[in-house]
C-alpha positions in Angstrom: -117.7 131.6 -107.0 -116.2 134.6 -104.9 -118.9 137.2 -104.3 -118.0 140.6 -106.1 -118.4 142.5 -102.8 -115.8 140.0 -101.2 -113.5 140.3 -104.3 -113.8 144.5 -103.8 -113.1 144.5 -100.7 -109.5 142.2 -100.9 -108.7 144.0 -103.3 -109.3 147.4 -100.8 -107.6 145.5 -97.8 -104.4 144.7 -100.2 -104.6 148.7 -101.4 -104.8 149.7 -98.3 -101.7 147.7 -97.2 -99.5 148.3 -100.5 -100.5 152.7 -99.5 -99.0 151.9 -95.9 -95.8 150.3 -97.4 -95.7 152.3 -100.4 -95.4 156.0 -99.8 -95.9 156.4 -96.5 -93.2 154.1 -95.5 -91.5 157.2 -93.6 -94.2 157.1 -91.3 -95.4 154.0 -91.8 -92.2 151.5 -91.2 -92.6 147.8 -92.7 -90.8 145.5 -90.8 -90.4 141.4 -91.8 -90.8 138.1 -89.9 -90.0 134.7 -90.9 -91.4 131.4 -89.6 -90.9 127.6 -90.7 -91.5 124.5 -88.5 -93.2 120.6 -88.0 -95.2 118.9 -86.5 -97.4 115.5 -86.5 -100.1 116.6 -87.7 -102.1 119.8 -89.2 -105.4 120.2 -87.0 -107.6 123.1 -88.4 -110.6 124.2 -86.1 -110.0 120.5 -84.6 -109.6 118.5 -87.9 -107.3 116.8 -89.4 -105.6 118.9 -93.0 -103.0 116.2 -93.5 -104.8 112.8 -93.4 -103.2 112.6 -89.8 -99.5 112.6 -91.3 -97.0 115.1 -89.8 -97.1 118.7 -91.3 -94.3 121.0 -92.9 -95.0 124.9 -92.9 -93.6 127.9 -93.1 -94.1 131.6 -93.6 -93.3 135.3 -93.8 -95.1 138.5 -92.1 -95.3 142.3 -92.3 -95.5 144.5 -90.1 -97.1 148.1 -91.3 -96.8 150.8 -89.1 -97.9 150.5 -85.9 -101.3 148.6 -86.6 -101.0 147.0 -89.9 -99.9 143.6 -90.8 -99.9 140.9 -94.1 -98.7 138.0 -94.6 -98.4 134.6 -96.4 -98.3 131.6 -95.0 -97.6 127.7 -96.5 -99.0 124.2 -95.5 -98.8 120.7 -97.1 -102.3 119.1 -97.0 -103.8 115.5 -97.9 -106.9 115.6 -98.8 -109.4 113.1 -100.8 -109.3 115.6 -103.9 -105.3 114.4 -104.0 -104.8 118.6 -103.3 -100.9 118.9 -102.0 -100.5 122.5 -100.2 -102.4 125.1 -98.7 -101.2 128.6 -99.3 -102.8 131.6 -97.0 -102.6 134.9 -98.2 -103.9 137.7 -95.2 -104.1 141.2 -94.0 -105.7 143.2 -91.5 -105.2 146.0 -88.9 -104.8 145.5 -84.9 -106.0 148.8 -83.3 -106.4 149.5 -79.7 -109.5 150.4 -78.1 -108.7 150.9 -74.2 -107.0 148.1 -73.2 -109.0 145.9 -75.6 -106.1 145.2 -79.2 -108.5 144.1 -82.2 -107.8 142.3 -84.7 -110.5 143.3 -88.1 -108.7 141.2 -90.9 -109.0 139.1 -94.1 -107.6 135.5 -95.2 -107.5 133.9 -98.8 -107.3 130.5 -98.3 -105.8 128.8 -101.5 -104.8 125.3 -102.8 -102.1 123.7 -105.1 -102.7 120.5 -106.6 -106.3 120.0 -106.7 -107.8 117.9 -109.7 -108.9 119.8 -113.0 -112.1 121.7 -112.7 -112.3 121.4 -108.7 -112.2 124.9 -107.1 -112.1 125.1 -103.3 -110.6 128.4 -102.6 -112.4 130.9 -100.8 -112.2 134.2 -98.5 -112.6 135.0 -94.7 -113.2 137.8 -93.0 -112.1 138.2 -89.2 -112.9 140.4 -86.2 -111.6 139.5 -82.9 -110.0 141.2 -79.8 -108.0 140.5 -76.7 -107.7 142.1 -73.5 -104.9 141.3 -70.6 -106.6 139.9 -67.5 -103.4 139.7 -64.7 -101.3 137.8 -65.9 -103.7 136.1 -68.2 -104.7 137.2 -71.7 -108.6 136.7 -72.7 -109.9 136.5 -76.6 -113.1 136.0 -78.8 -113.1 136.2 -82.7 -115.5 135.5 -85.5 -114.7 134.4 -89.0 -117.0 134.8 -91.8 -117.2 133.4 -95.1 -120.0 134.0 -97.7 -118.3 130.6 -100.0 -116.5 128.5 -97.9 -114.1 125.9 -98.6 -115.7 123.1 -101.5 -118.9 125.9 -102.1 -120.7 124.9 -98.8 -122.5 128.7 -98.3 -122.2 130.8 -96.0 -120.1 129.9 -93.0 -119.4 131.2 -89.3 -116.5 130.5 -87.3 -117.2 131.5 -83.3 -114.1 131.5 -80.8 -113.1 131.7 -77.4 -109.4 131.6 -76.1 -107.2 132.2 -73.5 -103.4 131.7 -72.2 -101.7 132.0 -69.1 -98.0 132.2 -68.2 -97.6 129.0 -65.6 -93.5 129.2 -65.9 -90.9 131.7 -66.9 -90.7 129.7 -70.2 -94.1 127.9 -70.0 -97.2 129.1 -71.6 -101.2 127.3 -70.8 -103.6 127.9 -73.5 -106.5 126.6 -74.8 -109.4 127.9 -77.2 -113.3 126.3 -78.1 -115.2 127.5 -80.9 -117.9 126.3 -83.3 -118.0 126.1 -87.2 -121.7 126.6 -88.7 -121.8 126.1 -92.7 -125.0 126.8 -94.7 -124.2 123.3 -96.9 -122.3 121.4 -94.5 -122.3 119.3 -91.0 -122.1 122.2 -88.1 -119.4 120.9 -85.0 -117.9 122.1 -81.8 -114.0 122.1 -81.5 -111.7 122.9 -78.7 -108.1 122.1 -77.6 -105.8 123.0 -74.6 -102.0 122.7 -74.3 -98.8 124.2 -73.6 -96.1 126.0 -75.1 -92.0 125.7 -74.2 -89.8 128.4 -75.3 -86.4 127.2 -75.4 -84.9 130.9 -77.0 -86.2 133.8 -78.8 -86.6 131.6 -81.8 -87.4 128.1 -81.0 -90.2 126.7 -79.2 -92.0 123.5 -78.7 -96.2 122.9 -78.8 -98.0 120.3 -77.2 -101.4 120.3 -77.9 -104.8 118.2 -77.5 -107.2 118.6 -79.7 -111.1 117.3 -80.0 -114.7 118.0 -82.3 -117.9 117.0 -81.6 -118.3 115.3 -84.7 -116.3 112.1 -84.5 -118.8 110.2 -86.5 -117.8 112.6 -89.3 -114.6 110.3 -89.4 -111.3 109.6 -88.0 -110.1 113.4 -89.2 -112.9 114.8 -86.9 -111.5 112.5 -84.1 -109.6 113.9 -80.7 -105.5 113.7 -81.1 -102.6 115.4 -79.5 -100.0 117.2 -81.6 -96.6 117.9 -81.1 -95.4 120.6 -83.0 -92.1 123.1 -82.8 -91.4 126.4 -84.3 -88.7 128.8 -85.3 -90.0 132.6 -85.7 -87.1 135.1 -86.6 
């Protein structure tokens, strides 16, 4: 189960974001964002959510004030449990510090379809930051978990990405990071590919993705994606 601390302090992040929106909103202006898009598969921190079969997803974002944001996002999934979607409910604030933009945020990650008395939900909390380098833009985050996903314990997700503008249109990025669970089988990921933005609204992903864990399975194996995306 959810710690109580964990459940407290959701429950603060989603006050904190219903004040912004609520009666502040003179000075604190909610805007909304839509997404929806495809792709052949769903690769999470280099693994496979959808048995290797293509993916379906869409979602909608908030933007509170100047630093605030929420958001829910949706997934189909194929998993052994027979679980159907994956349904992300987040929040979290992107301040400034120099020329440094954090990210200090939360994610409920939950899950339709799953057999009778299974329960894999759970919480993450997330720090990370950014910082421009040129033309170039340099990250780290960490993800934390004190239940992850099927009650493996404690869990730490560590990051490092970049991108970097190679075309008008044409976008390099790439990102490796490691996933330690308390109950569970720790594994390196990374991937590296390019984005095409055909318009303000559509644009393609090509992406190759790898673990370090391929004896974990063929969902743990390297693949390349294509994916493409309309945001509006």
């Amino acid at each position: 189960m959810i710690s109580l601390a964990t459940h407290r302090l959701f429950l603060a992040l989603g006050v904190f974001g219903l004040g912004l929106a609520g009666p502040a909103a003179a000075e604190q202006p909610v805007s909304f964002s839509f997404n929806l898009g495809a792709a052949t598969d769903y690769v999470w921190r280099g693994v496979s959510q959808t048995d290797e079969n293509p993916q379906v997803f869409g979602g909608v974002d908030a933007a509170i004030g100047s630093i605030g944001y929420a958001g829910v996002w949706a997934s189909n999934v194929d998993y052994s449990s027979g679980t159907d979607a994956e349904i992300d409910i987040y929040a979290g604030v992107r301040p400034r510090v120099g020329p440094v933009t954090l990210d200090l945020g939360v994610t409920y990650y939950g899950y339709v379809g799953l057999p009778s008395g299974v329960d894999r939900d759970f919480l993450e909390l997330k720090a990370g930051g950014s910082m421009p380098l040129g033309p170039a833009v340099l990250g780290a985050a960490v993800a934390w978990s004190d239940d992850y996903y099927g009650h493996a314990g404690n869990s730490t997700y560590y990051e490092l990405n970049g991108s970097f503008p190679i075309a008008q249109k044409l976008t390099l990025s790439g990102a490796a990071g490691r996933q330690d669970v308390q109950r569970g089988t720790d594994y390196n990921t990374w991937n590296i590919g390019a984005s095409y933005a055909f318009n303000d609204v559509i644009g393609l992903d090509l992406r190759y993705h790898d673990t370090s864990e391929h004896d974990l399975g063929d969902l743990y194996d390297s693949r390349v994606v294509l994916g493409v995306k309309a945001a509006f």
